[in-house]
C-alpha positions as CSV (number, residue, x, y, z in Angstrom):
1,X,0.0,0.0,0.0
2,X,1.5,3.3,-0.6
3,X,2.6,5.8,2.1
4,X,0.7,8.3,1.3
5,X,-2.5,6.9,1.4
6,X,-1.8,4.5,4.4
7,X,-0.5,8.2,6.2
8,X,-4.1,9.1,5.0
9,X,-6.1,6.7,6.8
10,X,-4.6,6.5,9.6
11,X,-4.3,10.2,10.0
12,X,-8.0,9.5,10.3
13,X,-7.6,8.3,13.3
14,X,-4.9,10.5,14.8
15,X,-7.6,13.9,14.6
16,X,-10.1,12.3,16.3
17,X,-7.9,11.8,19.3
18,X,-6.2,15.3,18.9
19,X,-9.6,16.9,18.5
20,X,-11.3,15.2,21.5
21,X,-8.1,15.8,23.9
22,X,-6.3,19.0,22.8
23,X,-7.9,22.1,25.2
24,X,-9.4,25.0,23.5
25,X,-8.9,27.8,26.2
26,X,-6.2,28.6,29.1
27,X,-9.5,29.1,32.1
28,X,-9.5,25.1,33.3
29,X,-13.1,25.1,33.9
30,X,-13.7,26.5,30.0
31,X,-11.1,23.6,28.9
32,X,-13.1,21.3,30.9
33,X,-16.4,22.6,29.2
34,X,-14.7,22.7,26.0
35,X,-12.9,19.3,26.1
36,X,-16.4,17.9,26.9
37,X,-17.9,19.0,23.8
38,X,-15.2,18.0,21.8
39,X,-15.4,15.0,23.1
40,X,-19.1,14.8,22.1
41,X,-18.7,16.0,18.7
42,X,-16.0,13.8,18.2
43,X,-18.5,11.1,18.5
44,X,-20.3,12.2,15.1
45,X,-19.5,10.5,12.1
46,X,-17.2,12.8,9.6
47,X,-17.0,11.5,5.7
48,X,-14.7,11.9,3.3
49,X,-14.9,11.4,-0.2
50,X,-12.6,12.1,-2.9
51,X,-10.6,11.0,-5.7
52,X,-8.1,8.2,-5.9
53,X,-5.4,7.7,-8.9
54,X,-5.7,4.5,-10.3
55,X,-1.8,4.1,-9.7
56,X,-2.8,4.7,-5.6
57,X,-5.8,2.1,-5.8
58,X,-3.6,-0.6,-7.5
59,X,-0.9,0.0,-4.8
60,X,-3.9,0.2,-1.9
61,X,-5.0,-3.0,-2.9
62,X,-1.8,-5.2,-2.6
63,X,-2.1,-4.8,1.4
64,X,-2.6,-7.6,2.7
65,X,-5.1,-8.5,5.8
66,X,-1.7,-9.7,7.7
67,X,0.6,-7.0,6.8
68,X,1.4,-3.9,9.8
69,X,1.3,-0.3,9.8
70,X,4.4,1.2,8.4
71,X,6.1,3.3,10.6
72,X,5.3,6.3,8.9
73,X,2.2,5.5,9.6
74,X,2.2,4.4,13.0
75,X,4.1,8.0,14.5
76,X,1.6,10.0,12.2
77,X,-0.8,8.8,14.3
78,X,0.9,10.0,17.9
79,X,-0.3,13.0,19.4
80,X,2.8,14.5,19.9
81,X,2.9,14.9,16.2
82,X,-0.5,16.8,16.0
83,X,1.4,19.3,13.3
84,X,2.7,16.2,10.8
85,X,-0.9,14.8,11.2
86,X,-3.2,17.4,10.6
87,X,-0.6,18.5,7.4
88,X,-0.9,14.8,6.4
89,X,-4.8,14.4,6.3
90,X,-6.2,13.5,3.0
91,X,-7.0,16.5,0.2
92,X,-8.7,16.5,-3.1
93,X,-5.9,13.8,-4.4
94,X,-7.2,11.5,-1.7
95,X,-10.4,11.2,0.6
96,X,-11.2,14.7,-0.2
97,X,-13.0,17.4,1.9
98,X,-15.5,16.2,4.9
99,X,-18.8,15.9,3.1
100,X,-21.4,15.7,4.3
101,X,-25.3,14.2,3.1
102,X,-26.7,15.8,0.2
103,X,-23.1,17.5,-1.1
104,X,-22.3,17.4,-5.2
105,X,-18.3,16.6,-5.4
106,X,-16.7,16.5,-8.8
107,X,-14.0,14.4,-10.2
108,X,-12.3,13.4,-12.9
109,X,-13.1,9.9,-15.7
110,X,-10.6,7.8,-15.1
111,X,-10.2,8.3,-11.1
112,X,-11.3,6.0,-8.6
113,X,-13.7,6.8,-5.9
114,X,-12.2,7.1,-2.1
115,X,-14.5,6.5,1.1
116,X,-13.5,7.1,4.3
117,X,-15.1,7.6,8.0
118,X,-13.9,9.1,11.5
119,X,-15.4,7.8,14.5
120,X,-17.4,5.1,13.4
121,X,-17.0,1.9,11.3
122,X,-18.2,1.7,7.6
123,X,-21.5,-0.5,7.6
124,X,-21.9,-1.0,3.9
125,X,-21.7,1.0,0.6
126,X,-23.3,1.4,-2.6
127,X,-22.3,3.4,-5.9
128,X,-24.2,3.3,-8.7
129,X,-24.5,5.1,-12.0
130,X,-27.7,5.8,-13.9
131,X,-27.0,6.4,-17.2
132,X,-24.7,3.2,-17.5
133,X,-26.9,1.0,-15.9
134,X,-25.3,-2.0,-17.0
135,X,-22.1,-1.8,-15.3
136,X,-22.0,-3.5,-12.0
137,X,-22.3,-2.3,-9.1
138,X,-19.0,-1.6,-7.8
139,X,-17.2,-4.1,-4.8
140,X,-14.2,-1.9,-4.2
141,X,-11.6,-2.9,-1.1
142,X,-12.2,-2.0,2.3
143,X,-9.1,-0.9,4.5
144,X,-9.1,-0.4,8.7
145,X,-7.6,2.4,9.8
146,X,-3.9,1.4,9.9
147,X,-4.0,1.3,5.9
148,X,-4.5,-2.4,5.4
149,X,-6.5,-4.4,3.0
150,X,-9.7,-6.4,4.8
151,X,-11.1,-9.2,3.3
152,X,-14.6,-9.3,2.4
153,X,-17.4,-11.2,4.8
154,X,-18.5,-14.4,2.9
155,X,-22.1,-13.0,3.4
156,X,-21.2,-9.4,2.0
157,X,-23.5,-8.7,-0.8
158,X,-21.2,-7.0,-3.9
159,X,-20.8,-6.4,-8.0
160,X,-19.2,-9.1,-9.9
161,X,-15.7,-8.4,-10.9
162,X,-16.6,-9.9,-14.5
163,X,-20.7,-9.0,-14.2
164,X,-22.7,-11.8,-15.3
165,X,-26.2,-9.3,-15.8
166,X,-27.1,-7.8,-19.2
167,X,-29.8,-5.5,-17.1
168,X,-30.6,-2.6,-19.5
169,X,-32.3,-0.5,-16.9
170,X,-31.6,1.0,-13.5
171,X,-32.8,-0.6,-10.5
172,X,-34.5,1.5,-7.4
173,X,-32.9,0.1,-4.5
174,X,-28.9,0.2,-5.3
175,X,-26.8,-3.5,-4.5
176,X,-25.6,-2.6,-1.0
177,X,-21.4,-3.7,-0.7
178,X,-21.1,-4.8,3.4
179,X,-18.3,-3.9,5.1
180,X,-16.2,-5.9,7.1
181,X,-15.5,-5.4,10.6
182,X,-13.3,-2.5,11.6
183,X,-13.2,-1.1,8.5
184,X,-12.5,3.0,8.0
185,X,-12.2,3.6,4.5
186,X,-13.1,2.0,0.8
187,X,-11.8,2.8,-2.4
188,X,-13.5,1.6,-5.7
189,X,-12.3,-1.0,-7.9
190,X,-14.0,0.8,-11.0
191,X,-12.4,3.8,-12.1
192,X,-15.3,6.8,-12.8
193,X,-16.9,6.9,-16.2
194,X,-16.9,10.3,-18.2
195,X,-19.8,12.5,-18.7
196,X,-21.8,10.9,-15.6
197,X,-23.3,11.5,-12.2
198,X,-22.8,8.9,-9.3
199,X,-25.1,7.7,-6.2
200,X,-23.0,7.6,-3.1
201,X,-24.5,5.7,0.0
202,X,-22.8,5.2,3.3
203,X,-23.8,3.7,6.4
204,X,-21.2,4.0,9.3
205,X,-22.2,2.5,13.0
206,X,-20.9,4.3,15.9
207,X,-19.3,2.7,19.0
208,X,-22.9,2.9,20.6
209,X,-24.1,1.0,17.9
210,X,-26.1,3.9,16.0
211,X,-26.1,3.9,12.4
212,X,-25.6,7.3,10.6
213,X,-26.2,7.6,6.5
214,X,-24.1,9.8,3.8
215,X,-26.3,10.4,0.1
216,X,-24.1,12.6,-1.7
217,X,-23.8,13.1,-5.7
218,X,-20.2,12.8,-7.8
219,X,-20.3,13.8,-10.9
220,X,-17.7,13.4,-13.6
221,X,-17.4,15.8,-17.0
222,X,-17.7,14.9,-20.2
223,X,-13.8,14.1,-22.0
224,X,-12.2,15.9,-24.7
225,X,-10.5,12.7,-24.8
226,X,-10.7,10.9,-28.9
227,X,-13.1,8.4,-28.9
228,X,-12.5,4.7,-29.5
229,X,-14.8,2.8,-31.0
230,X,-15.0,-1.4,-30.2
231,X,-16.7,-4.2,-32.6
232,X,-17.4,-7.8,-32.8
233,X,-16.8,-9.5,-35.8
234,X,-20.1,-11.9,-34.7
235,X,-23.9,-10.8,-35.5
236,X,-26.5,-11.0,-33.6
237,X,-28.8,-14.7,-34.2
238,X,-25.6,-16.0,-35.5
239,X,-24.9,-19.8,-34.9
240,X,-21.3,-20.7,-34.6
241,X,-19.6,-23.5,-33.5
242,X,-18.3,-24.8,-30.3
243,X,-14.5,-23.3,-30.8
244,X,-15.8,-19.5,-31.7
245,X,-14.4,-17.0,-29.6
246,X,-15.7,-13.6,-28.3
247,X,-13.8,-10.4,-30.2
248,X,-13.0,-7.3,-30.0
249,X,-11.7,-5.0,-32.1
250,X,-10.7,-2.0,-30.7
251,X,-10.1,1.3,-32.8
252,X,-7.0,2.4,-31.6
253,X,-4.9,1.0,-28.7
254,X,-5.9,0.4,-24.9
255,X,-3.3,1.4,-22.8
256,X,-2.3,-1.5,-20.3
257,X,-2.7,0.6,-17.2
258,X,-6.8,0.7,-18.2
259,X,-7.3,-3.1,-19.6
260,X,-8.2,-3.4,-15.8
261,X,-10.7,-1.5,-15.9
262,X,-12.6,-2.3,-19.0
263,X,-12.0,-6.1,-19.0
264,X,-14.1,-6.0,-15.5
265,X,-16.6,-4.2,-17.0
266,X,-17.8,-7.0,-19.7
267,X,-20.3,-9.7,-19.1
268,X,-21.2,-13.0,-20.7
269,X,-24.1,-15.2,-20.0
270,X,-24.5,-19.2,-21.1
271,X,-28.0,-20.1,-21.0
272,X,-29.4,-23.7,-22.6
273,X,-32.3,-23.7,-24.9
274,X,-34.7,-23.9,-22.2
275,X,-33.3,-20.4,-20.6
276,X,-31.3,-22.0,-18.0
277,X,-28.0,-20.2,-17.0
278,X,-25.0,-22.4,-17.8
279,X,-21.9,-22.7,-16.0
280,X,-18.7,-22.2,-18.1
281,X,-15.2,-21.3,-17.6
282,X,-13.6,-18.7,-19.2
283,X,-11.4,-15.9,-19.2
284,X,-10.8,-12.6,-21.7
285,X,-7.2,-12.6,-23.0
286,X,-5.4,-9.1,-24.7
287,X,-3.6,-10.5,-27.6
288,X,-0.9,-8.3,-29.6
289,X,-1.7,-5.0,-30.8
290,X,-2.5,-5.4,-34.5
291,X,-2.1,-2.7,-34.4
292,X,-5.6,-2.1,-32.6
293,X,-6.0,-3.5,-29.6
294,X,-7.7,-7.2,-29.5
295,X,-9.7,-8.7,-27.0
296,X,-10.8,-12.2,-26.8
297,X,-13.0,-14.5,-24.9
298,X,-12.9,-17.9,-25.0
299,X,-14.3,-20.6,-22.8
300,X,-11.6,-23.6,-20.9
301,X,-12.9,-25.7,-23.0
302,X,-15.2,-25.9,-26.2
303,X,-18.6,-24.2,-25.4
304,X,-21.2,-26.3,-24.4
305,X,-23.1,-27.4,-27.6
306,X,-26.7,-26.1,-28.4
307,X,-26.5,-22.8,-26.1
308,X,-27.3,-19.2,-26.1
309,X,-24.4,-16.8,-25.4
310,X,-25.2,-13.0,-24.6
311,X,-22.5,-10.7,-24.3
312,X,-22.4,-7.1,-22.7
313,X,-19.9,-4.4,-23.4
314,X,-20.4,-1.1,-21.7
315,X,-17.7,0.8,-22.6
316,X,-19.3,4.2,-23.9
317,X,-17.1,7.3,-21.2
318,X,-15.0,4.3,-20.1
319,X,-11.4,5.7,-20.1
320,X,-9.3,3.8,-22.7
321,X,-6.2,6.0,-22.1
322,X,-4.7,9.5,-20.9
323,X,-6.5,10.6,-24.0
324,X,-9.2,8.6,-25.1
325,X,-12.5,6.8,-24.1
326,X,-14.8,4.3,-25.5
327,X,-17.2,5.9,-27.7
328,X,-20.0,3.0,-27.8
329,X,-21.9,0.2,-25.7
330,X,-22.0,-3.1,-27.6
331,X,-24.3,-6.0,-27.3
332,X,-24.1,-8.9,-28.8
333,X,-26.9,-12.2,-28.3
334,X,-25.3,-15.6,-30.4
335,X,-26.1,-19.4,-30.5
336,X,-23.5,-22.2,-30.2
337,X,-24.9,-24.8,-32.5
338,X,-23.9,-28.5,-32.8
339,X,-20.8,-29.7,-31.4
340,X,-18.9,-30.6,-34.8
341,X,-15.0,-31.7,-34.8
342,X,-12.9,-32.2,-37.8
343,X,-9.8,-34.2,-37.2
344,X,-6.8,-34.7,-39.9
345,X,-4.1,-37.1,-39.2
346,X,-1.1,-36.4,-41.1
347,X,0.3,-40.1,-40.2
348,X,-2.8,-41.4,-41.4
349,X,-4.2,-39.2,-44.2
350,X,-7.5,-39.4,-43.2
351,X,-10.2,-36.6,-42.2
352,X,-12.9,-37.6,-40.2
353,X,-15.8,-35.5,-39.1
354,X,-17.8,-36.3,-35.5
355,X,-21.1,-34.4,-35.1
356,X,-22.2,-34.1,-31.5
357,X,-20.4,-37.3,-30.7
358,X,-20.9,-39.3,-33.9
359,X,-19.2,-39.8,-37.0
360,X,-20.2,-38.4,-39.9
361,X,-17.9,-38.3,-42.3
362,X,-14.5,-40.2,-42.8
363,X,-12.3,-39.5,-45.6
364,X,-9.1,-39.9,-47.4
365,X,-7.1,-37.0,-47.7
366,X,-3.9,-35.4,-48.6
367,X,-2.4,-33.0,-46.2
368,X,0.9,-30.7,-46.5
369,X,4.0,-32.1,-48.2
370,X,7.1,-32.4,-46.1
371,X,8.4,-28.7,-47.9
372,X,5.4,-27.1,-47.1
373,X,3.1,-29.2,-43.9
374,X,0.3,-28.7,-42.7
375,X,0.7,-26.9,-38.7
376,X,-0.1,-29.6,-35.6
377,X,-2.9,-27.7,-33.5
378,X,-6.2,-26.5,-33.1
379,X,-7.5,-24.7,-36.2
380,X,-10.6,-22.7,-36.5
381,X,-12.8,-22.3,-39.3
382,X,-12.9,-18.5,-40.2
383,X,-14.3,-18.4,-43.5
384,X,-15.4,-20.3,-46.8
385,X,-15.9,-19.6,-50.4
386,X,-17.3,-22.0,-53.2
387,X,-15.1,-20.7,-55.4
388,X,-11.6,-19.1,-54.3
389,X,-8.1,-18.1,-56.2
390,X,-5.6,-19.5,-53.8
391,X,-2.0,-17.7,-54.4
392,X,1.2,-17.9,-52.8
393,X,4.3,-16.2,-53.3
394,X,6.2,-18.7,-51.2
395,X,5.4,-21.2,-53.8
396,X,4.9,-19.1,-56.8
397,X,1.4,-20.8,-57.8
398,X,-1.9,-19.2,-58.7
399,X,-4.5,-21.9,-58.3
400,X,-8.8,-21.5,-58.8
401,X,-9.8,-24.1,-56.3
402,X,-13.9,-25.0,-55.0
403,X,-15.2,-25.5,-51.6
404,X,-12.8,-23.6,-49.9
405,X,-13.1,-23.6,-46.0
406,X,-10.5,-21.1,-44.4
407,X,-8.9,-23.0,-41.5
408,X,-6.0,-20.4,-40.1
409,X,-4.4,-17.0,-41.9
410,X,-1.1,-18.9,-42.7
411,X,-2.8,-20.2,-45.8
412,X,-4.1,-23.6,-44.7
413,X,-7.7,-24.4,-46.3
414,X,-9.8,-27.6,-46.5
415,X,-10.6,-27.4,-49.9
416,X,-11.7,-29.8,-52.9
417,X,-7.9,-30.7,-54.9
418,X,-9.4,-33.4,-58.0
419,X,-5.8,-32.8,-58.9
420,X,-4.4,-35.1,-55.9
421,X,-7.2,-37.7,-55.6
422,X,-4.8,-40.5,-57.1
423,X,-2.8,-40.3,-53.9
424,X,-5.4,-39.0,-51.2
425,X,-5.5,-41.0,-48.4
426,X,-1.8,-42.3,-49.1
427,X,0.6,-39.4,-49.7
428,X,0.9,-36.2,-48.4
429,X,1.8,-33.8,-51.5
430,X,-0.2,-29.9,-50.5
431,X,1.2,-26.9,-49.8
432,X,-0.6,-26.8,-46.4
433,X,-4.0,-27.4,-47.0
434,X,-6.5,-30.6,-46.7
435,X,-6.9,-31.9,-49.9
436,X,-10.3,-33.8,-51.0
437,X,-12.1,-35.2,-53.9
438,X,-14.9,-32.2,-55.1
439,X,-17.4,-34.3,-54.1
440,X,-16.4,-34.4,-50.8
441,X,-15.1,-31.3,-50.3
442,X,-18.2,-30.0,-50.9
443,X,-20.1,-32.5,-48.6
444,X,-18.1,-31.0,-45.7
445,X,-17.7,-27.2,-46.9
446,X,-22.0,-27.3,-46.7
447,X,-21.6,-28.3,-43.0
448,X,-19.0,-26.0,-41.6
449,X,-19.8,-22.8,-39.6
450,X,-17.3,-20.2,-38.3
451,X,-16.0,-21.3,-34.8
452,X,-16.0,-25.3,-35.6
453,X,-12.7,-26.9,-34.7
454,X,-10.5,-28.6,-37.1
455,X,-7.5,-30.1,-35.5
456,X,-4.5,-31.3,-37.0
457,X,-2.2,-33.7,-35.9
458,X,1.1,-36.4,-36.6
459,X,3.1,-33.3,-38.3
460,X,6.5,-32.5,-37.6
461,X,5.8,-28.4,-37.4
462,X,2.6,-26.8,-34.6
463,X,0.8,-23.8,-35.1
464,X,2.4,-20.5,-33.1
465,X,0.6,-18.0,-31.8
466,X,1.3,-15.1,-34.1
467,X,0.4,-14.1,-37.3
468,X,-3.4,-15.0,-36.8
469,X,-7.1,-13.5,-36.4
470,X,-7.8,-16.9,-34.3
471,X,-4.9,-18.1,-32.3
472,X,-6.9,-18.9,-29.1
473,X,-6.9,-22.5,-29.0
474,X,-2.7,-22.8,-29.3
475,X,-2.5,-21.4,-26.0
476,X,-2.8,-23.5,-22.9
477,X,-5.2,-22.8,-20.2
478,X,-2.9,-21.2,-18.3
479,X,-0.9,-19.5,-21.0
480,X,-4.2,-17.8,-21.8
481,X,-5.7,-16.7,-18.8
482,X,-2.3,-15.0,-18.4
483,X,-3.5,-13.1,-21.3
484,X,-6.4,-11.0,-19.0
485,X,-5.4,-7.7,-17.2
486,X,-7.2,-9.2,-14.2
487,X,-5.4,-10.9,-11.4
């Protein structure tokens, strides 16, 4: 946690002490009197709110539950150093200025929102934003007043991290966030939206056990910042198969210091045909700048046949960078259709075709020569054409070929080759690509979708992750969910 803002908090502390013992007058019955009021006002509740840098809430949050007071921290909070601690209390570039119930504070898009309480404990909190309705209600991390990160209660209602709603309107009675025991201050994990007005509620509970409420309003300004625009290369009602990823195409580049913030911001929902909410696995992933920024989703494994997936993108105000901010929501409602798997065995020269379980077709084939193989790995149809001019200035050919099925951007088709049907299913003699017979090149071309899975095996070369729209399935599990900005 950084100094500053553990100083901050537990400065907190250190001016309700000074304030409830430090005299007032030099007449001992009017420092008596005086002292006794103090000590009474003391008593009340005093809010903070403010703004905190993203770089500050990052640092916050890496306190741990078991970590101590620095010792900055700890002699801040001595009264003989009432001067350091009053200097050291929190301005606008942390908790802010008391406020007080019914106060309008403004700060900046981009910023994170800062809590914090004197004399009480923080009960529970709530921030929500009308206008972007969709984004989650926002957990943030609560802190005592030495500085250091709580845990949340188990029973602690809070937004999802990764929100799983695609609720289009405001609720009336905002998702209360509880607060854990002996906890001061709060700082949000979202960072604020542009051109927007925020709900603050606070409850704090005294020593006594009274409960005292804050309502006050933040509101953010519009940004000059250049607006980024973000797209899915999937339609709405479109059926794709079981390997399709979720993505995003950016207009310009995220920065990395706000991929945080706008990967926790999406949603996506699996529901069967019936309705029913599905549970899958699955993480987004920021792949090389292209040079746009890309972000995919894609589930541990294949999605579950036969399902509904609807996927939510509030991003419109959302800081992108210094300089820039999203410029558009984004929707997007598509089916996973039936679970179909092409596998093609180099060793073997065979391609074989398994529709939600069964086999369907089994053919012989002719994969890539040993000059020019075909890539071991997870393929994923991208594209087809009945009729298609393949070209190559690797192998200096210009070839009109039918029934082309686009498999990876390296070149590598499944396509109808009458040329090589003497030696399908025995040799291997392509420059990459599955050969067939036209007949049956066209059989399978009229059952592929974009998303199915074609994957290739018994070569001596694999498929690397660059160089490719759909490079999602080379990774590993873990190699992938490396790939999101969230811990």
């Amino acid at each position: 946690m950084s100094t500053k803002i553990q100083g901050a908090i537990a400065a907190l502390s250190a001016l309700a002490l000074l304030t409830a013992c430090t005299p007032s007058s030099d007449d001992p019955d009017a420092t008596r009197d005086g002292a006794n009021k103090t000590a009474e006002a003391a008593e009340d509740p005093v809010f903070r709110v403010g703004a905190i840098s993203s770089e500050d809430a990052e640092s916050a949050s890496e306190s741990t539950s078991t970590s101590q007071p620095s010792d900055d921290a700890t002699s801040t909070a001595e009264p003989s150093q009432s001067t350091d601690a009053a200097t050291a209390m929190p301005g606008a570039g942390d908790f802010g200025e008391v406020t007080e119930s019914g106060d309008e504070i403004d700060l900046e898009a981009g910023q994170r929102i800062g809590i914090s309480v004197e004399n009480a404990d923080l009960s529970d909190i709530s921030v929500t934003e009308e206008a972007h309705p969709r984004i989650a209600h926002d957990p943030g991390t609560f802190f005592d007043a030495s500085g250091t990160a709580l845990e949340p209660d188990e029973d602690a209602k809070a937004g999802s991290s990764t929100p799983s709603s695609t609720e289009s309107e405001p609720t009336d009675n905002a998702e209360a966030v509880s607060a854990p025991d002996d906890s001061a201050a709060w700082i949000s994990t979202y960072g604020l939206v542009a051109d927007s007005e925020y709900t603050v509620k606070v409850t704090a509970t005294t020593a006594d056990g009274d409960e005292v409420d804050l309502d006050a309003t933040i509101t953010v300004d519009a940004s000059d910042g250049a607006p980024m625009s973000v797209r899915t290369t999937l339609a709405d009602d479109q059926t794709v198969g079981v390997a399709a990823p979720i993505m995003l195409n950016f207009g310009s580049t995220v920065s990395e210091e706000f991929r945080d913030d706008v990967e926790r911001r999406l949603s996506v929902k699996v529901t069967d045909e019936d309705g029913e909410e599905r549970e899958v696995e699955g993480s987004w992933g920021w792949l090389y700048d292209d040079p746009q920024s890309r972000l995919h989703f894609r589930p541990k494994e294949f999605w579950p046949a036969h399902s509904k997936v609807s996927v939510d993108v509030p991003l419109k105000d959302v800081p992108t960078g210094e300089n820039s901010v999203g410029q558009n929501d984004l929707t997007l409602d598509f089916e996973i259709g039936r679970k179909q798997v092409v596998k093609a065995d180099v060793k073997t020269h065979r391609m074989t075709v398994t529709r939600d379980g069964k086999t369907v077709m089994d053919f012989p084939a002719s994969l890539g020569a040993p000059k020019s193989p075909s890539y071991n790995g997870t393929h994923v149809v991208m594209s087809k054409a009945a009729d298609y001019t393949m070209t190559s200035e690797q192998w200096d050919y210009e070839t009109d070929v039918q029934w082309a099925v686009r498999i990876h951007n390296n070149g590598e088709f499944i396509h109808a080759a009458p040329w090589s049907a003497g030696v399908q299913g025995s040799q291997n003699v392509s420059h990459g690509c599955v050969n067939l017979t036209t007949a049956r090149a066209k059989e399978y071309y009229d059952s592929a979708i974009f998303g199915d899975p074609v994957e290739i095996t018994g070569s001596q070369v694999s498929l690397s992750t660059n160089d490719s729209d759909i490079s999602d399935w080379v990774y590993s599990w873990d190699e992938w969910k490396k790939l999101s900005a969230l811990d």
